[in-house]
C-alpha positions as CSV (number, residue, x, y, z in Angstrom):
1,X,7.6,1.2,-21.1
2,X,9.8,-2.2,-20.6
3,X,8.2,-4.7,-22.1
4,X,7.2,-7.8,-20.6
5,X,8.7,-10.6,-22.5
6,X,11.9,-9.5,-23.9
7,X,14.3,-10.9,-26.4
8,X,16.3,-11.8,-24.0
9,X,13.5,-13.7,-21.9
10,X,12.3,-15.2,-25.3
11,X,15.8,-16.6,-25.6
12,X,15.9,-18.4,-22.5
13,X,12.6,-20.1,-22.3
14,X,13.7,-21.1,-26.0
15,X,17.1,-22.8,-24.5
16,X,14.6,-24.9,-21.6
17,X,11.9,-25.8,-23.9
18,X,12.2,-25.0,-27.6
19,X,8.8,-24.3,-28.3
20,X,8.1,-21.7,-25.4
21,X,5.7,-19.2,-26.0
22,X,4.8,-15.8,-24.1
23,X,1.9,-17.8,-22.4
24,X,4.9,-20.4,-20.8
25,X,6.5,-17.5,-19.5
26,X,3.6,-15.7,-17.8
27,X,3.0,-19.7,-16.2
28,X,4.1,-19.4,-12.2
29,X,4.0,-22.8,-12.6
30,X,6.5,-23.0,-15.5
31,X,8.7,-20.9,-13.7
32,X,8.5,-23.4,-10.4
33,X,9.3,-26.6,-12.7
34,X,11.9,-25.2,-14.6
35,X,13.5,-23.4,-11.4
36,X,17.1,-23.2,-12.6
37,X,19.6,-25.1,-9.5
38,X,22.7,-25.8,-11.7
39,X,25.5,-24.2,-12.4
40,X,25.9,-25.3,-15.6
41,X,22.5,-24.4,-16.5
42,X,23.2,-20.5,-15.3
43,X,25.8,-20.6,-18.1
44,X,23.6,-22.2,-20.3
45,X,20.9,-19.6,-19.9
46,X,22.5,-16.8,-19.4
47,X,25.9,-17.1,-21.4
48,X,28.1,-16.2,-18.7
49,X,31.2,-18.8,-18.2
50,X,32.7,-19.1,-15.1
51,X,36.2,-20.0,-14.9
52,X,37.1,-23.9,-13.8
53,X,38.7,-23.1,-10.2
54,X,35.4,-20.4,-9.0
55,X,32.9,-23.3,-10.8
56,X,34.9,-25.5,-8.4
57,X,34.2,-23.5,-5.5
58,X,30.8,-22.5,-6.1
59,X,30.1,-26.3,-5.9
60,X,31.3,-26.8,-3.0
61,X,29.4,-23.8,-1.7
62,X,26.4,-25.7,-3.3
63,X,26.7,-28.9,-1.3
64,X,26.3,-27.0,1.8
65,X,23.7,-24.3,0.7
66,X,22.2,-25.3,-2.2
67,X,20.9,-23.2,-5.8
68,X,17.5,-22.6,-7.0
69,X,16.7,-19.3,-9.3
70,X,13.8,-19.1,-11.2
71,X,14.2,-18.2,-15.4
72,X,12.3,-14.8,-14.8
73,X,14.6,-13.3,-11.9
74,X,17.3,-15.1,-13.9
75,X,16.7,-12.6,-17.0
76,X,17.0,-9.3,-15.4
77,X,20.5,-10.3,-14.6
78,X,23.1,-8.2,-16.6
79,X,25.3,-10.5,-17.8
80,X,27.9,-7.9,-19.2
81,X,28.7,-6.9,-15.5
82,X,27.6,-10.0,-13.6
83,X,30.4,-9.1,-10.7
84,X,28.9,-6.1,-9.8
85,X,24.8,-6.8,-10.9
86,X,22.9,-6.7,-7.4
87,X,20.6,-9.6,-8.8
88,X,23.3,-11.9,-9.7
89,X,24.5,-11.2,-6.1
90,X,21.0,-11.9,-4.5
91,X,20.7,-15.2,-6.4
92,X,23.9,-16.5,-6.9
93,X,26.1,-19.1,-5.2
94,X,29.1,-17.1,-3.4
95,X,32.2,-19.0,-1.3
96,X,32.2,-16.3,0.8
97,X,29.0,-18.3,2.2
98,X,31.2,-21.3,3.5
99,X,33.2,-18.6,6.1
100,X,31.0,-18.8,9.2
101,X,32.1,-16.0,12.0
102,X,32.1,-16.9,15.4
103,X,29.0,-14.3,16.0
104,X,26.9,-16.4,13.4
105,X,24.5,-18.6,14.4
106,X,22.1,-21.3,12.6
107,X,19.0,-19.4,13.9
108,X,19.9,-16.3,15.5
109,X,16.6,-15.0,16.2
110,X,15.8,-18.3,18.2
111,X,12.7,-18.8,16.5
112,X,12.2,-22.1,17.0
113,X,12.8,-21.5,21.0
114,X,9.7,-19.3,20.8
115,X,7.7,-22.1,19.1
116,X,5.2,-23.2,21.6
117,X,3.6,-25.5,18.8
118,X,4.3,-26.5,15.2
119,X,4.8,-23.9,12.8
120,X,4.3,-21.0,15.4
121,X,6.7,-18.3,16.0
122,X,5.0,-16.4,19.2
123,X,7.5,-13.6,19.9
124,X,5.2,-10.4,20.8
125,X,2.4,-10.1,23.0
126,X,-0.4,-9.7,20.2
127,X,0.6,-11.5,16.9
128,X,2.0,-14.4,16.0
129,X,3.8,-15.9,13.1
130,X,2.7,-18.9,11.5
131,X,5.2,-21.0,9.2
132,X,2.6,-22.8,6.1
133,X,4.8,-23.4,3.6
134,X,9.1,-24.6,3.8
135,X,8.9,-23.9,-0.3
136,X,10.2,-20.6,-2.1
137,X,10.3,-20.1,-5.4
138,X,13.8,-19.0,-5.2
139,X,17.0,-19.2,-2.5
140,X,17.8,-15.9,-1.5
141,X,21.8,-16.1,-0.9
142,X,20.9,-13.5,2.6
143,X,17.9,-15.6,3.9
144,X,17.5,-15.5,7.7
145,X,16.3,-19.5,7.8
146,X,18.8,-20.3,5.4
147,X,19.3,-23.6,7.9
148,X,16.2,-24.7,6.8
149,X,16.7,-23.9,2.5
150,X,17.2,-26.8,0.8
151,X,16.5,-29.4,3.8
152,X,12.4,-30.2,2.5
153,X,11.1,-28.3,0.3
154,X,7.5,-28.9,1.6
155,X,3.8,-27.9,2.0
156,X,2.2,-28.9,5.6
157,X,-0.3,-30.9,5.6
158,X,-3.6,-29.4,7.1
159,X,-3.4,-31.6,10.3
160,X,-0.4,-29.5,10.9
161,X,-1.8,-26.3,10.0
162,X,-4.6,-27.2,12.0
163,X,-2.1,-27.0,14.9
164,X,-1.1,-23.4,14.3
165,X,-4.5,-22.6,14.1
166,X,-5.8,-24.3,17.5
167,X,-3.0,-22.0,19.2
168,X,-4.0,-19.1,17.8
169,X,-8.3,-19.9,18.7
170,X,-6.7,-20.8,22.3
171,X,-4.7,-17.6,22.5
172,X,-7.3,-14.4,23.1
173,X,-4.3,-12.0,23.0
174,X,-3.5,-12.6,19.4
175,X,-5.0,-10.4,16.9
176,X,-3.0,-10.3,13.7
177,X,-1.1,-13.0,11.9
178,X,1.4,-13.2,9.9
179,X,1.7,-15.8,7.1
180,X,5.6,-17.0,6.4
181,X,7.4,-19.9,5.4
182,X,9.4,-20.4,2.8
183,X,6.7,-18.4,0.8
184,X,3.3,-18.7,1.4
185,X,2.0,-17.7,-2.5
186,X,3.8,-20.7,-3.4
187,X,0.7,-22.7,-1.6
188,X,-2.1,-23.5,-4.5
189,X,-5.4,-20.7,-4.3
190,X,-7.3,-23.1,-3.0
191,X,-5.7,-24.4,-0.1
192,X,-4.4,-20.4,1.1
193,X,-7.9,-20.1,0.9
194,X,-8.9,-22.6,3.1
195,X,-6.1,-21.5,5.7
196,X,-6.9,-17.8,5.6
197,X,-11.1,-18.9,5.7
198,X,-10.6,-20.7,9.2
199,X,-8.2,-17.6,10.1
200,X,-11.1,-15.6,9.5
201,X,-13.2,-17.6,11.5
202,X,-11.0,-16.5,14.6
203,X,-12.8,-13.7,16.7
204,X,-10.0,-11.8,18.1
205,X,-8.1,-12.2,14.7
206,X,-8.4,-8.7,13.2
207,X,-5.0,-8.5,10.7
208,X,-3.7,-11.3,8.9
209,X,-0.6,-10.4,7.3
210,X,1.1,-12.1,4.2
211,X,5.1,-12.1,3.7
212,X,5.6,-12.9,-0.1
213,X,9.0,-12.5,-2.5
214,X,6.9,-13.8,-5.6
215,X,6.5,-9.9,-6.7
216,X,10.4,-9.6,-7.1
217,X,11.7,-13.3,-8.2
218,X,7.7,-14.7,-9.7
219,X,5.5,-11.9,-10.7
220,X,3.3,-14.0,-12.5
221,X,2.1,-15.8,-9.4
222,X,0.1,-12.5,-8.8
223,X,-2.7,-13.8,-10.8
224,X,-5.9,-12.4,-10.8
225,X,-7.7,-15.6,-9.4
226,X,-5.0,-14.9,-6.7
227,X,-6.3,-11.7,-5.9
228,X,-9.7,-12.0,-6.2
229,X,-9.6,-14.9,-3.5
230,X,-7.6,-12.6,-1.1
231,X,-10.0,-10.1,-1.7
232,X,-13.0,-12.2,0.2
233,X,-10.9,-12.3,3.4
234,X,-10.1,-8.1,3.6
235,X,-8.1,-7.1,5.7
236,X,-5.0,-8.8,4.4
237,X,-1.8,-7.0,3.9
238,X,1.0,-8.1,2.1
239,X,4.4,-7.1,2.7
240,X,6.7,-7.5,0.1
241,X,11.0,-7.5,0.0
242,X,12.2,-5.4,-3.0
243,X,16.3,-4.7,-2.2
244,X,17.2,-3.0,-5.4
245,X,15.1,-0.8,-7.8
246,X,16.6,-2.9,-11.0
247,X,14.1,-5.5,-9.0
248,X,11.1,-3.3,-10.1
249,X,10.4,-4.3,-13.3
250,X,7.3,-4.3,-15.8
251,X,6.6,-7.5,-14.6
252,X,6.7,-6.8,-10.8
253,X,4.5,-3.2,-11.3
254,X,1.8,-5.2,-13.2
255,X,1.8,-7.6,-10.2
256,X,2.5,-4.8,-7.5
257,X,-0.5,-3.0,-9.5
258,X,-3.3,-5.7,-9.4
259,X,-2.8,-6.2,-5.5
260,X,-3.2,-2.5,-5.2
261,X,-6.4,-2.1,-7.5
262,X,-7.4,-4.6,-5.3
263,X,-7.9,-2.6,-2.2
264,X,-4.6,-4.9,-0.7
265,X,-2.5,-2.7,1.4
266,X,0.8,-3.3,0.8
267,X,4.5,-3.0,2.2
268,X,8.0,-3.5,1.7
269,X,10.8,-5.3,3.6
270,X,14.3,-4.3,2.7
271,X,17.6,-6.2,3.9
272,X,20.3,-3.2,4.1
273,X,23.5,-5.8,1.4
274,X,27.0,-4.9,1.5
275,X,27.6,-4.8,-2.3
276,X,23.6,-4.8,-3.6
277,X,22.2,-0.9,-1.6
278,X,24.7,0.1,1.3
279,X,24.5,3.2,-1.1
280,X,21.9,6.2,-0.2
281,X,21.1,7.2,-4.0
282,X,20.5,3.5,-4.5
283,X,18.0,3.3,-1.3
284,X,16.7,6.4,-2.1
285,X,15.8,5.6,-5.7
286,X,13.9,2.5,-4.6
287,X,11.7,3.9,-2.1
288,X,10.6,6.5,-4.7
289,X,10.0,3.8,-7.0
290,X,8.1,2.0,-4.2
291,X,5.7,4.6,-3.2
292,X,5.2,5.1,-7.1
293,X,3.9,1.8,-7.6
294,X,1.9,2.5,-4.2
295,X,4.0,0.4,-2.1
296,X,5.3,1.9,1.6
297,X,8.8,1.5,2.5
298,X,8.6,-0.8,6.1
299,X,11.5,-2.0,7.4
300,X,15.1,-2.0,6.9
301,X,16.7,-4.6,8.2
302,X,20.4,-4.4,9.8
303,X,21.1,-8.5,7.9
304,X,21.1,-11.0,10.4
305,X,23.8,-13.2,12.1
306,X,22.6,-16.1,10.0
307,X,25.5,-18.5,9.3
308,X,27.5,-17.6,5.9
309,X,26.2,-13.7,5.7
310,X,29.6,-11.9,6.8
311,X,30.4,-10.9,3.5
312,X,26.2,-9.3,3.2
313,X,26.5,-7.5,6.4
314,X,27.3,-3.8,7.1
315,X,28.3,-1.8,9.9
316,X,25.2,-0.3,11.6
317,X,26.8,2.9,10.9
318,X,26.1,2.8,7.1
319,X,22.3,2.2,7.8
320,X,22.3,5.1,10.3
321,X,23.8,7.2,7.1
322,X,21.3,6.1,5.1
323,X,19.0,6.8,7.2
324,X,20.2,10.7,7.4
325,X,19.9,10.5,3.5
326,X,16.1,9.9,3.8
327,X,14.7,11.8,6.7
328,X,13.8,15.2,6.0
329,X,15.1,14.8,2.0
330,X,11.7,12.9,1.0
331,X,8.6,12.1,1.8
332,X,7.7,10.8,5.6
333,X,5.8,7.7,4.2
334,X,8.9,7.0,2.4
335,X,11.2,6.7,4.9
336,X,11.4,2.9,6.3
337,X,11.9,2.1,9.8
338,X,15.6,1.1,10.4
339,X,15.8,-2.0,13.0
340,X,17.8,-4.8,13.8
341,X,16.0,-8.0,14.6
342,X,18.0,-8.9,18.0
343,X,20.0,-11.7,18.4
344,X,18.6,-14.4,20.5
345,X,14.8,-13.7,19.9
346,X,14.3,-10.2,21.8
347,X,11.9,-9.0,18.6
348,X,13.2,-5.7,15.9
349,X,14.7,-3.0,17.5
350,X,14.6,0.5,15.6
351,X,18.0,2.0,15.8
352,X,17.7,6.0,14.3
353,X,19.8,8.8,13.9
354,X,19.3,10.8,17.1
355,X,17.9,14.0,16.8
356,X,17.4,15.0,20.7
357,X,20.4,16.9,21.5
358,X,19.5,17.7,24.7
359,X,16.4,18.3,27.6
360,X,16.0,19.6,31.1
361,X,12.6,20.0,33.1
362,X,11.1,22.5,30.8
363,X,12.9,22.4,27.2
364,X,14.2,19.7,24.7
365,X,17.0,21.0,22.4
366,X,16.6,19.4,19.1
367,X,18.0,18.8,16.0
368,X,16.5,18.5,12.4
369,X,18.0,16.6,8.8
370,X,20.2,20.4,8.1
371,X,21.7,20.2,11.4
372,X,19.6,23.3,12.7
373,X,19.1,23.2,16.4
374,X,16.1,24.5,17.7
375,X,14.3,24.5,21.2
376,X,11.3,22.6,22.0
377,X,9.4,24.4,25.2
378,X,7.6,22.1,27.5
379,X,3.8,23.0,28.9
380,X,4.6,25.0,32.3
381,X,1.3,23.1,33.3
382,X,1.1,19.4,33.1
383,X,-1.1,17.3,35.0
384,X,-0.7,13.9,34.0
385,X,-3.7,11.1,34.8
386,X,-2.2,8.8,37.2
387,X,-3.6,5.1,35.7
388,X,-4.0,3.4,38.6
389,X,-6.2,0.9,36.6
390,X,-9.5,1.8,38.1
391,X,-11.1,2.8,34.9
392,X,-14.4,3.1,36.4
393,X,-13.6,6.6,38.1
394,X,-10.8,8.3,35.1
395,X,-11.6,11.4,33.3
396,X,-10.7,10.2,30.0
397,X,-13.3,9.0,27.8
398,X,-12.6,5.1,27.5
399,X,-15.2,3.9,25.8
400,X,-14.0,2.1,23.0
401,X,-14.2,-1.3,22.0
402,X,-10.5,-1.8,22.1
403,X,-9.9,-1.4,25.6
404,X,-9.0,-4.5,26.6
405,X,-7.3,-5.0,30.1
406,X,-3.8,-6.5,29.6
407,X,-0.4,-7.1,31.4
408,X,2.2,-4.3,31.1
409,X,5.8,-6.1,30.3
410,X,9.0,-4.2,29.8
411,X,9.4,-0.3,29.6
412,X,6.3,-0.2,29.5
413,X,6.1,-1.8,33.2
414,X,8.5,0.7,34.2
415,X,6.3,3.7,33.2
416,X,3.0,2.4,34.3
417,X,1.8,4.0,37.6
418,X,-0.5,0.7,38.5
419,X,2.7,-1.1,39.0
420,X,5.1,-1.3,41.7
421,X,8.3,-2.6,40.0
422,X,10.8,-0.2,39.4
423,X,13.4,-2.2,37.3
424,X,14.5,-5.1,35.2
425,X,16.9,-7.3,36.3
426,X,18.7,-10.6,34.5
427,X,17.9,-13.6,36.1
428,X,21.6,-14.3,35.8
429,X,22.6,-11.1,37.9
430,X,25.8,-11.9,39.7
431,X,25.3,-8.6,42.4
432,X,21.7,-10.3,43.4
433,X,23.0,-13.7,43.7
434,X,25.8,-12.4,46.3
435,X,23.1,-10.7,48.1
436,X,21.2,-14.0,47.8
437,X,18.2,-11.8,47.5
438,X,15.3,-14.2,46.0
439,X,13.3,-11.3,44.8
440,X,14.7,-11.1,41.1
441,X,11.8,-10.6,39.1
442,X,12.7,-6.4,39.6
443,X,10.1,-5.8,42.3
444,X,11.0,-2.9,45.3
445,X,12.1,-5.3,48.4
C-alpha cells in the first residue's frame, strides 16, 4: 500500500515550514496557503532546475496565464522524467500556451451568452449550472474558463448566490443542478451547506450535482465533517476529473472511499491530453482503477477551443480509437461517454465509433468490437402509438408522477407526431431569404 505521507512529501512541507508535521500535510487549508505560484519555488520544492532561456519563457507565459499548484499534487510529480510526467504537464506553465489558433476562442462554449442571471449557465431544458465559487485549489494548464483563472480569485457573496437561486425557484423546468466554479469544495462546510439547504428547499429540484478536482490536486479537503454535511442533503452526486491513473493515489482512494461509504454517488470527468492519455492502455488502466475505487467513468471530453490549448488537443480520431479499445474489451459501466462540448454553446455532443453498418425496412446489419457483422431482424408487426398528446384516451399506462407536459425542441420535434414542423432551419438561411418566405421557424407553409 502507498503510504500517505512519503519521504518525499515530508521533505517538501520541511522546505515551506520547517517544523511541518503529518497533521500540516493532511490540513486542506495548509495546502490552500501554501499553494505553490512561483517558479522558483517549483525548483525549490521539487529539485528540478530549469534552464535560464525556458525559466524565461515560462514567465512570460505566467504574466498572461498565471501558476498556482498545491504541495500535495506537487509531490506526485516524478522529477527524474519531468518532460514526459503527465502531472507536471497538467500543472505546469507551458509556452506553448501563448500560441492562440485562429479556431480558439476566450469562451467557446458561450457560457456567459446563456447566463440569463448572475452565476447561471442555463443551456438544457431541465438543469442548470450555477457558478459559487471563482477559487480552485489549483490551475489546471487545459481549463475550459481559463479566461477567468487568475482574474479574482473569489467567493460570491450570498446576495449573489441568492440570485442563482431566485432563477432556479422561478424556473419550474429545472430539476437538477450542478454546482461549479472554480471549485465549489473550496467554499467553507458551512456556507456549501447553507447553499445546498436553500437548494433543497426548491420543489422541482430533484438532483443537485457537485463538480470538484479536490480528490485529484486536495484529497484532504474530503474530510469527514465534509461528508457528513453532504450526507443531510442526499441526493448529491459528485463528479470528479481524474486524467491519468498516476492521479489515483493513496491519498485520493481514502478521499474517493469516504464519499463512497457515504452513500455519495460518484462520477468521473476525463479531458482526452495530447501528451498526458491519448494512449488506450493508459485510458484503459484508469477506468479500471476508477470503477475499483467505485467511481464510474462519465465523460470524455474531446478538449475544448479554449485559447492556448492547441498543443492539449487531439484529433477526434484518436478518441474514436480509444473508444474501440474500451467497448466490448471491458466492462459496460466502464466505458465513458465520448462527446465534444460544441463550440458556440450547442451542449456535449457524443461522437462513437459507428457500429450500424447498414438497415432497410425490416433488418439492421450490425457490427460488434471484433468486427463480426451480424443481422438484426425488425418485428414484421409494429404498431406504433401515435402521441397525439391527448393523454386522456392512450393505451399506455401514464400514470406516473413524472409525466409532466413539456415542449418538444430539436430532433425530438422532428419525431413527435403532435407536431406539425417537419424541419430545422437557420435563421440565417440564404435559400429562404431569396424566397422571402417569412415562415423560418421550420413549419410546413
Amino acid at each position: 500500500m502507498e503510504k500517505i505521507f512519503t519521504k518525499h512529501q515530508q521533505d517538501i512541507a520541511h522546505k515551506i515550514e520547517p517544523k511541518s508535521v503529518l497533521k500540516n500535510w493532511k490540513d486542506w487549508k495548509w495546502h490552500m496557503r501554501h499553494a505553490v505560484k512561483t517558479i522558483e519555488e517549483v525548483e525549490n520544492l521539487t529539485g528540478i532546475k530549469f534552464e535560464p532561456e525556458d525559466k524565461k519563457r515560462f514567465q512570460e507565459t505566467q504574466d498572461k496565464f498565471p501558476l498556482s499548484i498545491t504541495p500535495y499534487y506537487l509531490s506526485i510529480i516524478k522529477k527524474e522524467n519531468y518532460k514526459n510526467d503527465p502531472v507536471f504537464k497538467q500543472a505546469f506553465l507551458d509556452n506553448r500556451e501563448l500560441i492562440v489558433a485562429n479556431s480558439e476562442m476566450g469562451d467557446p462554449l458561450s457560457e456567459d451568452h446563456d447566463s440569463p442571471v448572475p452565476g447561471i449557465t442555463h443551456r438544457y431544458p431541465d438543469r442548470v449550472l450555477l457558478l459559487v465559487s471563482n477559487v480552485c485549489a489549483m490551475y489546471c494548464r487545459h481549463c475550459t474558463r481559463k479566461r477567468k483563472v487568475g482574474d479574482q480569485d473569489y467567493i460570491p457573496n450570498k446576495e449573489q448566490i441568492k440570485q442563482g437561486i431566485e432563477y432556479i425557484k422561478n424556473t419550474p423546468q429545472v430539476r437538477d443542478v450542478l454546482l461549479s466554479g472554480g471549485d465549489p469544495f473550496l467554499l467553507s462546510d458551512d456556507y456549501l451547506d447553507w447553499i445546498l439547504t436553500e437548494l433543497r428547499a426548491i420543489p422541482h429540484v430533484q438532483i443537485i450535482r457537485i463538480g470538484t478536482r479536490t480528490p485529484v490536486v486536495l484529497p484532504y479537503r474530503i474530510t469527514d465533517d465534509l461528508v457528513n454535511m453532504i450526507k443531510k442533503h442526499h441526493p448529491v452526486w459528485i463528479n470528479t476529473h481524474f486524467n491519468h491513473p498516476r492521479e489515483l493515489t493513496a491519498s485520493a482512494k481514502e478521499a474517493l472511499a469516504k464519499m463512497a461509504d457515504a452513500g455519495i454517488p460518484l462520477g468521473n470527468q476525463s479531458v482526452l491530453l495530447a501528451d498526458v492519455n491519448d494512449c488506450p492502455r493508459i485510458m484503459k488502466d484508469l477506468v479500471h482503477k476508477l470503477v475499483m475505487n467505485r467511481v464510474r467513468p462519465y465523460y470524455l471530453y474531446q478538449c475544448d477551443l479554449s485559447e492556448g490549448l492547441s498543443h492539449f488537443r487531439t484529433p477526434v480520431g484518436k478518441g474514436i480509437e480509444i473508444m474501440e479499445s474500451l467497448i466490448g474489451h471491458t466492462s459496460g459501466f466502464a466505458v465513458p461517454t465520448y462527446v465534444i462540448d460544441a463550440p458556440g454553446g450547442g451542449g456535449k455532443i457524443p461522437v462513437m465509433p459507428n457500429y450500424i453498418i447498414s438497415w432497410s425496412t425490416n433488418k439492421v446489419i450490425l457490427r460488434n468490437y471484433e468486427g463480426v457483422i451480424t443481422t438484426y431482424q425488425e418485428p414484421e408487426k409494429y404498431e406504433s402509438t401515435i402521441c397525439d398528446r391527448n393523454c386522456k384516451d392512450c393505451n399506455l399506462e401514464l400514470d406516473v408522477e413524472s409525466g409532466d407536459e413539456y415542449n418538444a425542441i430539436g430532433i425530438e420535434q422532428l419525431l413527435s407526431d403532435y407536431d406539425d414542423t417537419i424541419s430545422l432551419v437557420p435563421s440565417n438561411n440564404e435559400r429562404y431569404e431569396r424566397r422571402g418566405d417569412e415562415n423560418q421557424d421550420g413549419e410546413q407553409s
